[in-house]
Each structure stands twice: as structure tokens, then as C-alpha cells.
N, C-alpha and C positions, 0 to 999 in steps of 0.2 A: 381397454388397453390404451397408455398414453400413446399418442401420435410420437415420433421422433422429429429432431428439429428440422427446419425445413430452410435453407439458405438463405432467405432475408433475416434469419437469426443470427444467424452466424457470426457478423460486424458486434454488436452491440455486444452479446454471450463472450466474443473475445477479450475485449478492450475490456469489459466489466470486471471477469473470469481475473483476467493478467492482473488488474490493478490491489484487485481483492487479495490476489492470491501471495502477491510480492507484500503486501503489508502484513499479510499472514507468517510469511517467511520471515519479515523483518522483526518481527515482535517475538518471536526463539529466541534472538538472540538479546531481546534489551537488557536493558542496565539493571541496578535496581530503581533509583531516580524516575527512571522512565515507568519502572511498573507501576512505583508509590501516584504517577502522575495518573497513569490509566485508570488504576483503582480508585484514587481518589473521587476521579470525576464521573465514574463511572456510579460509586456508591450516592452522590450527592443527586443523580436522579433516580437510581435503583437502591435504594437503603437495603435492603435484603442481602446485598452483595459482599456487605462488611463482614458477611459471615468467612466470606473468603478470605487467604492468605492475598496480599497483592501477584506472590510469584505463580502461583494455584490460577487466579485470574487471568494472569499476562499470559499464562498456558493454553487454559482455555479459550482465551480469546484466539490466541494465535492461531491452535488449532480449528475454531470456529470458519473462522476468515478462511483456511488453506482449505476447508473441506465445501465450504460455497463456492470459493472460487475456483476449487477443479472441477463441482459440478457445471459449472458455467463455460468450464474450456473443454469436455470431455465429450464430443460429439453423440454418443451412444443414450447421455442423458438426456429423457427427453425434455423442451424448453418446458413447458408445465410444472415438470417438476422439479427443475433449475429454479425457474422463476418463484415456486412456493420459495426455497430457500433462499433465494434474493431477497424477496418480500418480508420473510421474518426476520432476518438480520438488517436489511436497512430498513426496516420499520423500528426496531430499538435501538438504529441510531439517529432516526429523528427522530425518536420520544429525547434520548439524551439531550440534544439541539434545543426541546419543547422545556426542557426539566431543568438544563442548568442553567445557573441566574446567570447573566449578562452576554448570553449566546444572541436574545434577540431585545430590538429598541422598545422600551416600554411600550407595553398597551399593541405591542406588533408583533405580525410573524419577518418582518425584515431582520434580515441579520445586522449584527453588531458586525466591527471587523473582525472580533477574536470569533463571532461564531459562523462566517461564511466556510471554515473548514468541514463544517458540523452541517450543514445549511444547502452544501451539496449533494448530501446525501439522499435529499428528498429527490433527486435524477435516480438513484437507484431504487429509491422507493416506486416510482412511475414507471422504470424499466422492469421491477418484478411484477410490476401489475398488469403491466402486457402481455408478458410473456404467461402468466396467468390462462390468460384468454388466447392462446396459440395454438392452435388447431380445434380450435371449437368447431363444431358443425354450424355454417348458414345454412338459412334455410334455402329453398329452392324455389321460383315462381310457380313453377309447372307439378303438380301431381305425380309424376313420372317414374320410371328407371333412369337415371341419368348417367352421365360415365363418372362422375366426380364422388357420388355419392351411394354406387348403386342402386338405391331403392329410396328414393326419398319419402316419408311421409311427414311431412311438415306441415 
């Protein structure tokens, strides 16, 4: 059973959660200009994606976004399992970052100016990887029953 989250979570789950979740909302409502521009850039490191309509895409994206980032504000979820979904969504958007040409300086992972939007996402790539590892068992020095662990055998 996952652990549920435990209050030093909470800051980082919020701030992540909200920012996720309002780009989620905000992409309902885009243009079509704005889909052509998600798809576009989206296909150019996911080729596979052409199969989609841009409007089909700019949905699912949106919907993607809203559904990580309520897991990440909905306290009852536990961080583990928030953080897998953090993890796999901002891991494919620093492949994007890795895949589209002049996000970063030749021969570097430095970002360009146009790709520092792209380029911050590796913070949430580090923030699901934590939260990952969020209530793992340590081990314990002592052989013992302990109060933190009941029964250690480490």
C-alpha cells in the first residue's frame, strides 16, 4: 500500500499541481493557431503524433495536464503515485526540449532563449523523481522493533 503524502510534500505538490493544472485549463480553450503551434512542435519530436488531428491533440493534452495536476493538488493521492504521473509527463516534455532543433546551443544541453520555456521542465522532471522515492522505507541501525517501523528487518 502507497504511503499517503506527508507535509514536506505538500509546498512543492501545490505550486506544481496549480501551475500544471491552469495550463491544462488554459489549452480547452485555445485557438486553432495555437493547436497548429502545439501539434506542430509536438510532432517534430514525436513523429507518431501526426497521426492526430491538432484539435484531438490540443484535447488531450489539455486533458493530460488537468488530470496530473489534480493528482498533484488532491491530497488523498498518495505523493508516489502523483510523482509517477509527474515523472511521465515532464519526462516527454524534456524529450521535446532534447528533440526540437534550436531549443538547446549546439553540441549542449544549455538552452537557447526560445528553449529555456522547454528547459524548465527538467525542475519537474527532478520534482517527480522525488516524490518517486517518498516514503520509502530506510533502513534502521538497530535490528529491533522500533516505533517508526514496527518490526525492522533491514
Amino acid at each position: 500500500m502507497l504511503p499517503l503524502s506527508e507535509p514536506r510534500d505538500f509546498p512543492p505538490r501545490i505550486v506544481t499541481g496549480a501551475f500544471i493544472l491552469n495550463s491544462g485549463l488554459g489549452k480547452l480553450k485555445a485557438d486553432e493557431a495555437t493547436q497548429q503551434g502545439l501539434h506542430g512542435m509536438a510532432c517534430t519530436a514525436y513523429p507518431f503524433l501526426k497521426k492526430l488531428e491538432p484539435d484531438r491533440f490540443t484535447r488531450l493534452l489539455a486533458w493530460s495536464e488537468i488530470t496530473v495536476g489534480s493528482s498533484l493538488l488532491v491530497p488523498f493521492v498518495p505523493t508516489r503515485l502523483a510523482g509517477l504521473a509527474l515523472t511521465g509527463f515532464s519526462g516527454g516534455l524534456v524529450g521535446l526540449y532534447l528533440r526540437v532543433p534550436g531549443m538547446r546551443e549546439p553540441g549542449s544541453l544549455r538552452p537557447t532563449q526560445d528553449g529555456v520555456p522547454l528547459a524548465k521542465d527538467s525542475w519537474m522532471l527532478g520534482m517527480g523523481l522525488g516524490f518517486l522515492g517518498a516514503g520509502a522505507r530506510r533502513g534502521c541501525a538497530a535490528s529491533h522493533r522500533c516505533r517508526r517501523h514496527r518490526r525492522c528487518a533491514h
